[in-house]
C-alpha positions as CSV (number, residue, x, y, z in Angstrom):
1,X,0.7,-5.3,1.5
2,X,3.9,-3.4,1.3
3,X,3.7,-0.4,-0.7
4,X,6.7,1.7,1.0
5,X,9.5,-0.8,-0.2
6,X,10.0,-1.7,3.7
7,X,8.2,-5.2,5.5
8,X,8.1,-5.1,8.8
9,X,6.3,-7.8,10.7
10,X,5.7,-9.7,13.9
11,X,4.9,-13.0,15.2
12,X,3.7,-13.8,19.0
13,X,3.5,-16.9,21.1
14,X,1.7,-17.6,23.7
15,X,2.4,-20.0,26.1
16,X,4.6,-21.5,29.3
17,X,7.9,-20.9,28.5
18,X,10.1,-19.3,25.8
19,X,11.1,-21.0,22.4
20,X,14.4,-22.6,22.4
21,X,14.6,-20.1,19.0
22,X,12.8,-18.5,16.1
23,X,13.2,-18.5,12.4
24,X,11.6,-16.9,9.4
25,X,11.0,-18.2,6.1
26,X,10.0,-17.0,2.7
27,X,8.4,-20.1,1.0
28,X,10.6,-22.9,1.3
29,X,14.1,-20.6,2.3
30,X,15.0,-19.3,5.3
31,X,15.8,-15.8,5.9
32,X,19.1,-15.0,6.8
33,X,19.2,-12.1,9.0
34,X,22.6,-9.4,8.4
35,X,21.8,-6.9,10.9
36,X,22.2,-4.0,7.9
37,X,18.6,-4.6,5.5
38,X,17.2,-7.6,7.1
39,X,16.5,-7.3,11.0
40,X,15.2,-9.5,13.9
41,X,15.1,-8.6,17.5
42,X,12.6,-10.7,20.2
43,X,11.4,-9.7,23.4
44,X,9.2,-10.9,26.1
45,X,6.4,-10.3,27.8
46,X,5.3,-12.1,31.5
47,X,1.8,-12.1,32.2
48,X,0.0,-13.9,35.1
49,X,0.3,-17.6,34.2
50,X,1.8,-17.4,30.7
51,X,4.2,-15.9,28.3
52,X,4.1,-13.8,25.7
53,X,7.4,-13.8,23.3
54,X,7.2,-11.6,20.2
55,X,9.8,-12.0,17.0
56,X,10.1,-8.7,15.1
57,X,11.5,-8.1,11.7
58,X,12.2,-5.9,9.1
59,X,13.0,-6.3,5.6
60,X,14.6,-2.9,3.7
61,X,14.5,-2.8,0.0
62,X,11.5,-5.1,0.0
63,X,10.5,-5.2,-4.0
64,X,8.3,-7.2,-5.8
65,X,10.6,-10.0,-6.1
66,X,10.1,-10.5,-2.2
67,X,6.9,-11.0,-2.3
68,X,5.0,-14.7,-1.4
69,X,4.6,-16.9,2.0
70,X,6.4,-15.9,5.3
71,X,6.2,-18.3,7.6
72,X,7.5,-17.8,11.8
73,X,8.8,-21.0,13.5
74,X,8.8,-21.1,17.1
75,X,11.2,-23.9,18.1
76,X,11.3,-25.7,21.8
77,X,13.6,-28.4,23.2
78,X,10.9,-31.2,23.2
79,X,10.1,-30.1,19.7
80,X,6.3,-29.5,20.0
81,X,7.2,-26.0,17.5
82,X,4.6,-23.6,16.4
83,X,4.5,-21.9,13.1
84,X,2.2,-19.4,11.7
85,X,2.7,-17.9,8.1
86,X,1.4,-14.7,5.9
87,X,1.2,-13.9,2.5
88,X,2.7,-10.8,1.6
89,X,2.0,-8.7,-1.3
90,X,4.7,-5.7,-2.7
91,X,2.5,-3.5,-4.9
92,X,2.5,0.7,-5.2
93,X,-0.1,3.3,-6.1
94,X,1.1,6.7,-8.0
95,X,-1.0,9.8,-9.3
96,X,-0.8,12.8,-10.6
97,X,-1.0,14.7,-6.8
98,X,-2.1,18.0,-8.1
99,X,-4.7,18.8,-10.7
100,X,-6.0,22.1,-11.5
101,X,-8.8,22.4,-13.7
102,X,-10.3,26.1,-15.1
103,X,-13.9,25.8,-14.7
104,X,-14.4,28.6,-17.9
105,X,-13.3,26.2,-20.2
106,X,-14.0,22.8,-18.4
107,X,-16.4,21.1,-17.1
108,X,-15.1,17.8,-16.4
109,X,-11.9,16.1,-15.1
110,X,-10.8,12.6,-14.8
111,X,-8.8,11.4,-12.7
112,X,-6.5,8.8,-12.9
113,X,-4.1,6.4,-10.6
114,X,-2.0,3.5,-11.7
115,X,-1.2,0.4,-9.8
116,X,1.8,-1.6,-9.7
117,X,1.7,-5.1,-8.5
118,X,1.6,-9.1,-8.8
119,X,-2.0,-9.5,-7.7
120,X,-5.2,-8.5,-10.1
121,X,-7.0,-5.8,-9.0
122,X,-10.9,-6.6,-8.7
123,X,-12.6,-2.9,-8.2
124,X,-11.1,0.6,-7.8
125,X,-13.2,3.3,-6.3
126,X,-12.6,7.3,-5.2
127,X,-13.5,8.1,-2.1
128,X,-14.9,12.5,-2.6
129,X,-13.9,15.6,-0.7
130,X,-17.4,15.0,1.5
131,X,-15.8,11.8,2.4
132,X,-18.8,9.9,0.1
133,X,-17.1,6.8,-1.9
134,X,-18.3,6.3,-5.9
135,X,-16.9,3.6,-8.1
136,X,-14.0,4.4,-10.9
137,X,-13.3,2.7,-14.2
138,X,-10.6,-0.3,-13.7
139,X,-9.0,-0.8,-17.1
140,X,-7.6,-4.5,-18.1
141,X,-4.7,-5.6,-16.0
142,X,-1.3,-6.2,-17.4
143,X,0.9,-8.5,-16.6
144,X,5.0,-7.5,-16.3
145,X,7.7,-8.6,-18.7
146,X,8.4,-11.5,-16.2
147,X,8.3,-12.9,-13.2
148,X,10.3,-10.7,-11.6
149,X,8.3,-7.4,-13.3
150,X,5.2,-6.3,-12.0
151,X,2.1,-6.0,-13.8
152,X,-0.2,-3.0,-14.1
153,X,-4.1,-1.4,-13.9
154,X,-5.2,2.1,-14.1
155,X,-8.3,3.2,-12.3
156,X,-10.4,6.4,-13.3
157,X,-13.2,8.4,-12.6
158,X,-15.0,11.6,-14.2
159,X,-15.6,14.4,-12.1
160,X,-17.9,16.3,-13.6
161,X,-19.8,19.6,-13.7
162,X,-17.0,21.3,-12.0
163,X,-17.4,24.0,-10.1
164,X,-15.4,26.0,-6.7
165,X,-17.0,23.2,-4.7
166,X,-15.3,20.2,-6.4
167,X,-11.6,21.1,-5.2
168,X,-10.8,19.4,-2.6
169,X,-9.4,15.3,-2.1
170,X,-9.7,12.5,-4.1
171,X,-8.2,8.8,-3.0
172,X,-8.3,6.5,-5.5
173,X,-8.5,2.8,-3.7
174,X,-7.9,-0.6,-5.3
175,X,-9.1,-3.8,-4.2
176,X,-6.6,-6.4,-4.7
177,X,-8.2,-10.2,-4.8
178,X,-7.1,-10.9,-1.3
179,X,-9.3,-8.3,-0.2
180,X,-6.5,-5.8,0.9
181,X,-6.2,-2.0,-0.2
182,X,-4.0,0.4,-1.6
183,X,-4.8,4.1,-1.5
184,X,-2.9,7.2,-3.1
185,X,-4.4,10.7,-2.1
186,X,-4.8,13.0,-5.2
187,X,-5.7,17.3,-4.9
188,X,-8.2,19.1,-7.3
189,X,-7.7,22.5,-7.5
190,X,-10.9,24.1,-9.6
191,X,-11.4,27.8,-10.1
192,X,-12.0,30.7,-12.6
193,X,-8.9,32.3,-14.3
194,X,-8.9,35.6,-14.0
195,X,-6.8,38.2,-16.1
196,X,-5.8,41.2,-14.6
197,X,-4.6,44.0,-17.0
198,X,-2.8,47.0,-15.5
199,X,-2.3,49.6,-17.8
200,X,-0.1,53.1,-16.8
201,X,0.4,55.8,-18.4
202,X,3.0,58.1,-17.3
203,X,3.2,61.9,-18.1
């Protein structure tokens, strides 16, 4: 999951000798690499009796539109290549990253994070300031404008009978369907207002 608008991946081969050469693909295209927001460098490593020979990249202004099957082709003279692929997912978390709740005149807070993304969310949870981990409320999903617009899901949860003890901080998790997560780290600030009145008198 990319949720920092930057993919940067690797692929390794193992084996006798080095690949003739590498490319990358995203679905069906291959990636052409500019040496300004799309990267590649290799590099080898020799071990006892094998080879180890690692492709590196890095994709900059990685959006949504980016997102699907990348595949790493490891090409050799006699053409016996090797491929392995990934499916990458560009989705973000945001949330309010302060709250501050007056305990006089409440007693309960919700919390809320949105997610952005292609990919349904299936559960969203909070993990507490004692580190414990309680489910949220998902709402329905929403799907973007388009194809190239993602959709979106909010994800809640009630704290409640609030009191000193419940500042602290809250990460809201979702669960996409693949089974990966995305996490945004949210601070609850609870306490009693207090007025302080000066008065002076002056003579």
């Amino acid at each position: 999951v990319v949720s920092d608008g930057e993919l940067s991946a690797r692929c390794m081969f193992e084996g006798d000798k080095v690949p003739a050469s590498v490319k990358w693909f995203k679905e069906a295209e291959e990636v052409v690499f500019d040496s300004i927001t799309k990267l590649q460098n290799t590099n080898t490593k020799q071990l006892d009796n094998s080879i180890k020979y690692f492709s590196n990249i890095t994709l900059k202004d990685f959006g949504f539109v980016d997102q699907g099957s990348y595949k790493c082709l490891f090409e050799f003279d006699d053409v016996n290549n090797v491929e392995a692929s990934v499916s990458v997912v560009s989705a973000a978390v945001t949330n309010d990253e302060c709250v501050f709740v007056d305990f006089r005149t409440e007693t309960s807070k919700t919390l809320s994070c949105s997610y952005a993304g292609g990919d349904t969310v299936t559960a969203v949870s909070f993990t507490m300031p004692d580190n414990s981990v309680v489910a949220g409320q998902l709402g329905v999903y929403a799907p973007g404008a388009d194809a190239s617009t993602p959709g979106s899901q909010i994800g809640s949860y009630a704290v409640t009978g609030i009191t000193d003890a419940s500042s602290g901080s809250y990460t809201c998790t979702f669960t996409l369907t693949d089974g990966s997560t995305l996490s945004a780290i949210q601070r609850l600030t609870a306490r009693s207002k207090i007025q302080l009145l000066f008065y002076f008198s002056f003579i």
